[in-house]
KOLSEVO-803192 format. One record per residue (C-alpha): residue number from 1; residue in one letter; x, y, z. Coordinates in Angstrom, 3 decimals. Layout:
BEGIN
<r><seq>NUM</seq><type>A</type><xx>X</xx><yy>Y</yy><zz>Z</zz></r>
...
***
This chain:
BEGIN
<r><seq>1</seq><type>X</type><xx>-101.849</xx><yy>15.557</yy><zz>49.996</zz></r>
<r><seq>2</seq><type>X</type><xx>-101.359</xx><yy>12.190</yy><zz>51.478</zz></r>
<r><seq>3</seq><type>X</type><xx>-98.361</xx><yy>10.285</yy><zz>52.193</zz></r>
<r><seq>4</seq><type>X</type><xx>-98.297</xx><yy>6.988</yy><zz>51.024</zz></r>
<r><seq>5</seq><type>X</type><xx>-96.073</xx><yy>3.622</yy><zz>49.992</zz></r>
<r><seq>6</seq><type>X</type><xx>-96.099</xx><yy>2.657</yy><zz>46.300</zz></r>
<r><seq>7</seq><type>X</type><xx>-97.149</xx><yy>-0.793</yy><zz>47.380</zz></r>
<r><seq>8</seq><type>X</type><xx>-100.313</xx><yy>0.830</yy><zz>48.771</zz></r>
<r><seq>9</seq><type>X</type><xx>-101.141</xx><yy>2.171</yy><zz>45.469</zz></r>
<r><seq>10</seq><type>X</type><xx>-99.319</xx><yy>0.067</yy><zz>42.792</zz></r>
<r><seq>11</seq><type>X</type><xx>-98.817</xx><yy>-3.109</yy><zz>42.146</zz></r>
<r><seq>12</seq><type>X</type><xx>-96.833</xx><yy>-6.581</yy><zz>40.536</zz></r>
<r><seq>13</seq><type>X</type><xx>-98.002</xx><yy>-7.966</yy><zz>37.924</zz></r>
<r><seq>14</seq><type>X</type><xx>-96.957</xx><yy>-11.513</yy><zz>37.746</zz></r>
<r><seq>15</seq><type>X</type><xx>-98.782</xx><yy>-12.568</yy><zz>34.496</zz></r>
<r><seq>16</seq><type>X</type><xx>-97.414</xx><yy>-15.555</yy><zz>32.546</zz></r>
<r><seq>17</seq><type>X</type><xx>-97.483</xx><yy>-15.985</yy><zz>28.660</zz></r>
<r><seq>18</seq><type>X</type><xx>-96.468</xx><yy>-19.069</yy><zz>26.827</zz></r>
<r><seq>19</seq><type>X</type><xx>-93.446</xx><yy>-19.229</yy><zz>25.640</zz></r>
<r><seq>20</seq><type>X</type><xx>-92.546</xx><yy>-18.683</yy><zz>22.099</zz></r>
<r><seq>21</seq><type>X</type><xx>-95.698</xx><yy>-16.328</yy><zz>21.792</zz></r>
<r><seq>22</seq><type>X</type><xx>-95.649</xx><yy>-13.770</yy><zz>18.762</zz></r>
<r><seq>23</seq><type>X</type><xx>-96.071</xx><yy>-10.905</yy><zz>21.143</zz></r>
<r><seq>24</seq><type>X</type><xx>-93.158</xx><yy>-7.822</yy><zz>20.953</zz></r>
<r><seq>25</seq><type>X</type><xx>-90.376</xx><yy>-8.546</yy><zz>23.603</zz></r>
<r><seq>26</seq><type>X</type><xx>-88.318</xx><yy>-6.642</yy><zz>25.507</zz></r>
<r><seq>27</seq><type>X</type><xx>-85.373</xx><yy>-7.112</yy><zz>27.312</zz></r>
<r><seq>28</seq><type>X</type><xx>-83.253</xx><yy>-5.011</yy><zz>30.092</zz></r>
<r><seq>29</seq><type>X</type><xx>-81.442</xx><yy>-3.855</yy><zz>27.108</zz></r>
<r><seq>30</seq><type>X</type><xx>-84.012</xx><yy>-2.121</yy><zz>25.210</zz></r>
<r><seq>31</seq><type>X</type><xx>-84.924</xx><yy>-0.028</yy><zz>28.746</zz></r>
<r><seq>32</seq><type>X</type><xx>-83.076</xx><yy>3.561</yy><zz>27.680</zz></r>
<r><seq>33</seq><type>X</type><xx>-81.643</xx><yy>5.027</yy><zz>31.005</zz></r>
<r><seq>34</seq><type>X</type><xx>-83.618</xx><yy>7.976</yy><zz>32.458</zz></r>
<r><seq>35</seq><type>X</type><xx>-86.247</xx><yy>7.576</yy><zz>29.740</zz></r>
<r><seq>36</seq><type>X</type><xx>-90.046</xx><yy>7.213</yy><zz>29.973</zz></r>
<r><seq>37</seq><type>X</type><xx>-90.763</xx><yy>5.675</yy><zz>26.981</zz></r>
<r><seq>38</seq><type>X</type><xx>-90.447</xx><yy>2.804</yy><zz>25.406</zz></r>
<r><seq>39</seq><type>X</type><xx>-88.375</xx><yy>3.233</yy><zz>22.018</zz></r>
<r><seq>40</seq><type>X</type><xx>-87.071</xx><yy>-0.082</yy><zz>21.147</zz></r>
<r><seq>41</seq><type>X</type><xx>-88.199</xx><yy>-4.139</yy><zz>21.227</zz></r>
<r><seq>42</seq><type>X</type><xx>-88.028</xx><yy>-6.852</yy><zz>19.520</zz></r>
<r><seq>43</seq><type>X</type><xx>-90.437</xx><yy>-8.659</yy><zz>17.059</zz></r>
<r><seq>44</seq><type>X</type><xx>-90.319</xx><yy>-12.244</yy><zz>15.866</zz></r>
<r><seq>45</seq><type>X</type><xx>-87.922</xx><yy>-13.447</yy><zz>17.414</zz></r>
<r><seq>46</seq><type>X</type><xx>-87.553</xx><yy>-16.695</yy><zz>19.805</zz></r>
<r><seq>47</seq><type>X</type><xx>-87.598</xx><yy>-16.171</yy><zz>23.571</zz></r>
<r><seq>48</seq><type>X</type><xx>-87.400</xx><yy>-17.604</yy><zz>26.789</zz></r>
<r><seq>49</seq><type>X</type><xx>-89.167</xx><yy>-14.777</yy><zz>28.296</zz></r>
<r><seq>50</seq><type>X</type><xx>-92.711</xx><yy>-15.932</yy><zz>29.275</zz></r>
<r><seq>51</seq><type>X</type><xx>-93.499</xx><yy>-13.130</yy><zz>31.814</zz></r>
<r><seq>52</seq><type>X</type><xx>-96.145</xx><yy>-10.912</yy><zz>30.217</zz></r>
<r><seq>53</seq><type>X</type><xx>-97.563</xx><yy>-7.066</yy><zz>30.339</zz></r>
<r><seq>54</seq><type>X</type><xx>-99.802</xx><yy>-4.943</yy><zz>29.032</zz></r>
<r><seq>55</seq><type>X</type><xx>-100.196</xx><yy>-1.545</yy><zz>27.408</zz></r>
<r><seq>56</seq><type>X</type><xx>-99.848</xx><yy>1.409</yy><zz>30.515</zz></r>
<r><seq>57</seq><type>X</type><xx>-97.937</xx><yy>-0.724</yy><zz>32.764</zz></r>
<r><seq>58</seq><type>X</type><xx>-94.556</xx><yy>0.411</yy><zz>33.982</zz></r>
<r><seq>59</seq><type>X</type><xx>-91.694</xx><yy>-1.899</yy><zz>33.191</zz></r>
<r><seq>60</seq><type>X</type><xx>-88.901</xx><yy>-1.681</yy><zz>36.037</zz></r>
<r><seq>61</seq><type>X</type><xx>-85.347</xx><yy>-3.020</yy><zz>35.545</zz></r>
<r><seq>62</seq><type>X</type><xx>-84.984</xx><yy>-4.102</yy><zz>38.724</zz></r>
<r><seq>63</seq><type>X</type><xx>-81.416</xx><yy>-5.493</yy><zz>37.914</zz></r>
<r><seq>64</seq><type>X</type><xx>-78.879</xx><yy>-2.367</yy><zz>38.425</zz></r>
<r><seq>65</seq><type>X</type><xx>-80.837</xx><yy>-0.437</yy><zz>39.387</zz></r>
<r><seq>66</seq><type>X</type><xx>-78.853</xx><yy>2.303</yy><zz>39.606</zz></r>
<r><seq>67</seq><type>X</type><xx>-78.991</xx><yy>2.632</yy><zz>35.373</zz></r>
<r><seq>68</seq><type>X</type><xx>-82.419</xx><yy>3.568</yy><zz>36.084</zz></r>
<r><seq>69</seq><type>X</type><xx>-84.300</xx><yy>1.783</yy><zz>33.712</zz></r>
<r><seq>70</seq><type>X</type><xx>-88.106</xx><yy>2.325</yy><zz>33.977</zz></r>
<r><seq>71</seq><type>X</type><xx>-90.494</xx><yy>3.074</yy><zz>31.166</zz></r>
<r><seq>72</seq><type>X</type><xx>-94.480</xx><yy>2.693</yy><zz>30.040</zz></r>
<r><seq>73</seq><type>X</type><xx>-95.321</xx><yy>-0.250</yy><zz>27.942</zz></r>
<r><seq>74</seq><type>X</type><xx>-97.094</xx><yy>1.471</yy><zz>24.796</zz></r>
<r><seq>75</seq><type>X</type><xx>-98.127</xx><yy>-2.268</yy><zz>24.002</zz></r>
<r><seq>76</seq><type>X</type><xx>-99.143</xx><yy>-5.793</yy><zz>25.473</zz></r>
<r><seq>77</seq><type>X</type><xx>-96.173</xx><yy>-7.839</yy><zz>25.075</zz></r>
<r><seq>78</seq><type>X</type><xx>-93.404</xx><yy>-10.377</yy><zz>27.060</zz></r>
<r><seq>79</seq><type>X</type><xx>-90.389</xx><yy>-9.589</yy><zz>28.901</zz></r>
<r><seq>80</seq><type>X</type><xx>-87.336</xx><yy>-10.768</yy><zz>30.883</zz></r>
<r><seq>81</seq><type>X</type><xx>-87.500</xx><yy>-11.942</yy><zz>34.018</zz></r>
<r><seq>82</seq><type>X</type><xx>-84.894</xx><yy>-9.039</yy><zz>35.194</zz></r>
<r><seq>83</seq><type>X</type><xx>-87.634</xx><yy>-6.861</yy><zz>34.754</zz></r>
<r><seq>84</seq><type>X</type><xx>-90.510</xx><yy>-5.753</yy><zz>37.771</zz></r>
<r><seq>85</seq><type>X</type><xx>-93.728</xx><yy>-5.316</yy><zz>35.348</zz></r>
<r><seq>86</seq><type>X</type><xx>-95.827</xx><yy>-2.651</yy><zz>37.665</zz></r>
<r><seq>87</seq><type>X</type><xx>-99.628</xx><yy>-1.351</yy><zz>37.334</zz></r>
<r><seq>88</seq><type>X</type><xx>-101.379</xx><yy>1.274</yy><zz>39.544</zz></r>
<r><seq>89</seq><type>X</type><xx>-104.424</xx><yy>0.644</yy><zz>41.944</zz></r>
<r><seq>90</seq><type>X</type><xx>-106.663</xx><yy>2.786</yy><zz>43.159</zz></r>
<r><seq>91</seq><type>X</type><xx>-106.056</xx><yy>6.355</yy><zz>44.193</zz></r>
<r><seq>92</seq><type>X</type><xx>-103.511</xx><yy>6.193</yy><zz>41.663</zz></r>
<r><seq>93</seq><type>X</type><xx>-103.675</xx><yy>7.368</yy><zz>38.223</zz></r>
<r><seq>94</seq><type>X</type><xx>-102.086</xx><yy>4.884</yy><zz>35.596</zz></r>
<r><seq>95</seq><type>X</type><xx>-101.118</xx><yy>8.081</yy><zz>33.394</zz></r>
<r><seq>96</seq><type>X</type><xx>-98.755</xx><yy>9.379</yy><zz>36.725</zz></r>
<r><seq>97</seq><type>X</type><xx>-96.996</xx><yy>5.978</yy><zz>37.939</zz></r>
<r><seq>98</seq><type>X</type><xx>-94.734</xx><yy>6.257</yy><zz>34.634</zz></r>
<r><seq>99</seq><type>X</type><xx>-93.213</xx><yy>9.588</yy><zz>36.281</zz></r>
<r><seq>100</seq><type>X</type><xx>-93.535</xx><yy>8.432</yy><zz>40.003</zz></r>
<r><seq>101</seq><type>X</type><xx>-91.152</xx><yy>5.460</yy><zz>39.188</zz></r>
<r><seq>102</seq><type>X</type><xx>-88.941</xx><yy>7.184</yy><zz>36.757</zz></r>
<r><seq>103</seq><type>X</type><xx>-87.458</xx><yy>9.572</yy><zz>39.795</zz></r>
<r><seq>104</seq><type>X</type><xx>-84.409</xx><yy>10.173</yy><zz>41.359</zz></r>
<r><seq>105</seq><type>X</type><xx>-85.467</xx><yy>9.400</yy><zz>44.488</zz></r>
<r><seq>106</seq><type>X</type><xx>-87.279</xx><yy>6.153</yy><zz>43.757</zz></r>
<r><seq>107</seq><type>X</type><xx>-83.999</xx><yy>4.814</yy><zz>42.130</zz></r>
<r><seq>108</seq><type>X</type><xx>-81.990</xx><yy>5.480</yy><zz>45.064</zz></r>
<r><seq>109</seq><type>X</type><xx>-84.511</xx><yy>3.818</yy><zz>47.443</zz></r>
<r><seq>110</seq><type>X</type><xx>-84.427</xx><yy>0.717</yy><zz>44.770</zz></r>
<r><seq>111</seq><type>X</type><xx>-80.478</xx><yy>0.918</yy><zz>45.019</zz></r>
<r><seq>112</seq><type>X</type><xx>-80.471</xx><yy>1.063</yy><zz>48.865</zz></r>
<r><seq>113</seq><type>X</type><xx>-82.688</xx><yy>-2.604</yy><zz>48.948</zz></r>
<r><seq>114</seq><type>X</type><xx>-81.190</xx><yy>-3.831</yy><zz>46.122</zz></r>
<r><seq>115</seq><type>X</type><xx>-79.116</xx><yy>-7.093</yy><zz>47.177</zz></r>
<r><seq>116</seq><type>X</type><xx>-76.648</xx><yy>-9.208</yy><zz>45.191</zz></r>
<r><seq>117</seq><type>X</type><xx>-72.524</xx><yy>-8.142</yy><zz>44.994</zz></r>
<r><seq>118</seq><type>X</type><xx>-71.393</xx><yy>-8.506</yy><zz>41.105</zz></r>
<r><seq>119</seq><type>X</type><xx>-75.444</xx><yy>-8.302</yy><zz>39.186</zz></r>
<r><seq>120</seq><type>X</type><xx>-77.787</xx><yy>-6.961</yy><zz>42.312</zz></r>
<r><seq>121</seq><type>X</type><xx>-81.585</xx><yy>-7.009</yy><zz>42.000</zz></r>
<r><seq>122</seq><type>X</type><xx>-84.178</xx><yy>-5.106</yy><zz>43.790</zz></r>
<r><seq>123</seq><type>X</type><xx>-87.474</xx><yy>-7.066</yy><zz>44.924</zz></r>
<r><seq>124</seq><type>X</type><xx>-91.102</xx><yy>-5.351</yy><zz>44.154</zz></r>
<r><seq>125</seq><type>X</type><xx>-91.322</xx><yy>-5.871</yy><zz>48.389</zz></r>
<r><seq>126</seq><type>X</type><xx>-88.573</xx><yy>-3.778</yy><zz>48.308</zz></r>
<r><seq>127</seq><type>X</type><xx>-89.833</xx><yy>-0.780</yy><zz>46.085</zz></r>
<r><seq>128</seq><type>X</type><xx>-93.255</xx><yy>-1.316</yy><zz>47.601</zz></r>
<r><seq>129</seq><type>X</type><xx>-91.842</xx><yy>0.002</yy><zz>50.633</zz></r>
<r><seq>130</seq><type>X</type><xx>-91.365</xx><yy>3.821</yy><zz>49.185</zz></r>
<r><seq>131</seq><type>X</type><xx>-92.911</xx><yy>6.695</yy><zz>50.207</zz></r>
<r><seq>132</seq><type>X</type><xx>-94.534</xx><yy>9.096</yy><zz>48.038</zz></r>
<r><seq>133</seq><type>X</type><xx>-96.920</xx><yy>12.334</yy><zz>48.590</zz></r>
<r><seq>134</seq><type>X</type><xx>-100.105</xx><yy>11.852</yy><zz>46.440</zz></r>
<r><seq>135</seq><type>X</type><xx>-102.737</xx><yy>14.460</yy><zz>45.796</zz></r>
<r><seq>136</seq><type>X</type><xx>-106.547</xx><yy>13.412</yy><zz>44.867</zz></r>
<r><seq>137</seq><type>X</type><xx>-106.677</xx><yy>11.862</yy><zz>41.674</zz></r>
<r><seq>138</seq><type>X</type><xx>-107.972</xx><yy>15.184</yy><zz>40.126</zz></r>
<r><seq>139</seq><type>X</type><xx>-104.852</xx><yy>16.784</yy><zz>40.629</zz></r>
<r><seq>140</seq><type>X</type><xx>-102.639</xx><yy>13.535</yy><zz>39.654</zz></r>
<r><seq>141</seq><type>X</type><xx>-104.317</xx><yy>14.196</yy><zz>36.723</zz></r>
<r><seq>142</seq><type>X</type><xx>-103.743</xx><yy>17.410</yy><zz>36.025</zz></r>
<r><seq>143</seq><type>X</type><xx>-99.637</xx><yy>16.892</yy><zz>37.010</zz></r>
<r><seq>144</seq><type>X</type><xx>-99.999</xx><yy>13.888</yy><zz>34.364</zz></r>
<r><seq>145</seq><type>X</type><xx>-100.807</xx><yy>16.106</yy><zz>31.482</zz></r>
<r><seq>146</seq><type>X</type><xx>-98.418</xx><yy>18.733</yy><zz>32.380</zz></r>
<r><seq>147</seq><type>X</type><xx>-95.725</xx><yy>16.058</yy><zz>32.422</zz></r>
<r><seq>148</seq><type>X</type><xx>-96.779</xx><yy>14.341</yy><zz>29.012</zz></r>
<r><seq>149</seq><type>X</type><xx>-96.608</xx><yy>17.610</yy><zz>27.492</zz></r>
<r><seq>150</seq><type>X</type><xx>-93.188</xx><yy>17.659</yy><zz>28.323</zz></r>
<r><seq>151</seq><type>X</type><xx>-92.651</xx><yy>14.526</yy><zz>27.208</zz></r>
<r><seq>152</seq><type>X</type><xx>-94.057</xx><yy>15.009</yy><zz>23.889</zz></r>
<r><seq>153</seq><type>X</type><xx>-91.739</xx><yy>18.369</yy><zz>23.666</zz></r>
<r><seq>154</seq><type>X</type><xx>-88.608</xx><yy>15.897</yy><zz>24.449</zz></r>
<r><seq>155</seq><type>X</type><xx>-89.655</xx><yy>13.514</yy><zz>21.736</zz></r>
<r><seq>156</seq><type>X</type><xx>-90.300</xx><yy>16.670</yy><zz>19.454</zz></r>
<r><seq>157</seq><type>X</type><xx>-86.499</xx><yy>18.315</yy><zz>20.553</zz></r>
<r><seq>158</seq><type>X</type><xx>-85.273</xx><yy>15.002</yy><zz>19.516</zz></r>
<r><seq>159</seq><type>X</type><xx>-86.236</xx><yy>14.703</yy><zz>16.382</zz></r>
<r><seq>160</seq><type>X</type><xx>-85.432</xx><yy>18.503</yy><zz>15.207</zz></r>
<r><seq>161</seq><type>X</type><xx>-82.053</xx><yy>17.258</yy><zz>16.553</zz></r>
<r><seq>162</seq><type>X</type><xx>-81.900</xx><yy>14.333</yy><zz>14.623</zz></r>
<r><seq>163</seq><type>X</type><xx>-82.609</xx><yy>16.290</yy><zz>11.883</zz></r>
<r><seq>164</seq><type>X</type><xx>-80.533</xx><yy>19.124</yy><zz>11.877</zz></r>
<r><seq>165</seq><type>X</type><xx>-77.807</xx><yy>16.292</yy><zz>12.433</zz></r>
<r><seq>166</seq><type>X</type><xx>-78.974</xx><yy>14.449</yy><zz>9.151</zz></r>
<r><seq>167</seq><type>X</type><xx>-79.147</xx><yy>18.583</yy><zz>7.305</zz></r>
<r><seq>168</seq><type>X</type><xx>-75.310</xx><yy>18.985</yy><zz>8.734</zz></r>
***
């Protein structure tokens, strides 16, 4: 296993979409704390937002970052500027970065170089800086599927939840 920074293996996306374009937005405020996935956007609606992502990317709320808000785009779309839009290089596998960002650890690094008093924001040089041990990709694989099973049990808990809640 190597030790390496996430700016060594992931990277900023800085892509730029006209404004006003009829892809899905999202906002800081559709980013669910401690979640992976994306649940909620918008759709038709006029925006400002011009900076643009794409399905697999990781989009980082890199304002308060101690709400940890950090999930996988499951479509191309546009989003605020508040948010760090994040794609993995080589030696990295795109189906792991989702679960490397969305950590304890990671958060409180972001917190730690965050800067700004009443609204602070953490710069990508900033989380590019943190230090992670990564196995070959064979084995980044194999701890990807492990954790998307888990996801997918989440999701599935949730909805028998939500369900028993609507039976009640």
């Amino acid at each position: 296993m190597a030790r390496v920074r996430l700016g060594d293996v992931a990277r900023e996306v800085r892509k730029r979409t006209l404004e006003g374009s009829d892809l899905p937005t999202v906002g800081l405020e559709h980013l669910d704390p401690c979640e992976v996935e994306l649940t909620r956007w918008d759709e038709g609606v006029e925006t400002t937002f011009t900076k643009g992502f794409e399905k697999g990317q990781v989009l980082f709320g890199r304002r308060r970052a101690y709400l940890h808000k950090a999930v996988v785009a499951p479509f191309n779309g546009v989003c605020s500027g508040d948010i760090t839009v994040i794609a993995a290089g080589d030696g990295l596998s795109p189906r792991l970065l989702p679960f490397i960002i969305q950590n304890d650890a990671l958060f409180k690094h972001a917190v730690e170089k965050s800067a700004g008093s009443l609204s602070p924001r953490v710069k990508w040089q900033g989380l590019a800086d943190f230090e992670i041990e990564l196995p070959c990709i064979q084995a980044q694989e194999g701890l990807a599927d492990v954790l998307w099973a888990a996801q997918e049990t989440k999701r599935r808990y949730k909805r028998l939840l939500a369900t028993c809640d609507d039976v009640v």
